[in-house]
C-alpha positions in Angstrom: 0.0 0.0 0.0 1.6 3.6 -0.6 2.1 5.2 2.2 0.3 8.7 1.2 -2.7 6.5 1.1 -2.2 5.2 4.3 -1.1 8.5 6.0 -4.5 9.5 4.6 -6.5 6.8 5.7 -5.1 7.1 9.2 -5.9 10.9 8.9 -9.7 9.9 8.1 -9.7 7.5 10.9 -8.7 10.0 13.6 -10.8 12.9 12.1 -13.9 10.7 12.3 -13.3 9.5 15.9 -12.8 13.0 16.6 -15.8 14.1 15.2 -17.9 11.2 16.8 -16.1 12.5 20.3 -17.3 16.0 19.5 -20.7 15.5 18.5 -22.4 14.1 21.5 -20.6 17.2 23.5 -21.9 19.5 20.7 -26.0 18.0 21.3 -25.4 18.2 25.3 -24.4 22.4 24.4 -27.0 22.7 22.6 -29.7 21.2 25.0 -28.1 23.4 27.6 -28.5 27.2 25.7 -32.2 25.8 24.7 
């Protein structure tokens, strides 16, 4: 495998479980201000 593709795909993986940490934080703020 090249390794650009798998410095991307490692790239994807910790965007996404950063996003997926984020989100549920992001619904809590938003029940809060409503």
């Amino acid at each position: 495998m090249l390794p650009e593709l798998g410095f991307f795909l490692l790239l994807l993986a910790t965007a996404s479980a950063f996003f997926l940490a984020l989100v549920p934080q992001f619904g809590l703020f938003k029940k809060i201000r409503l």
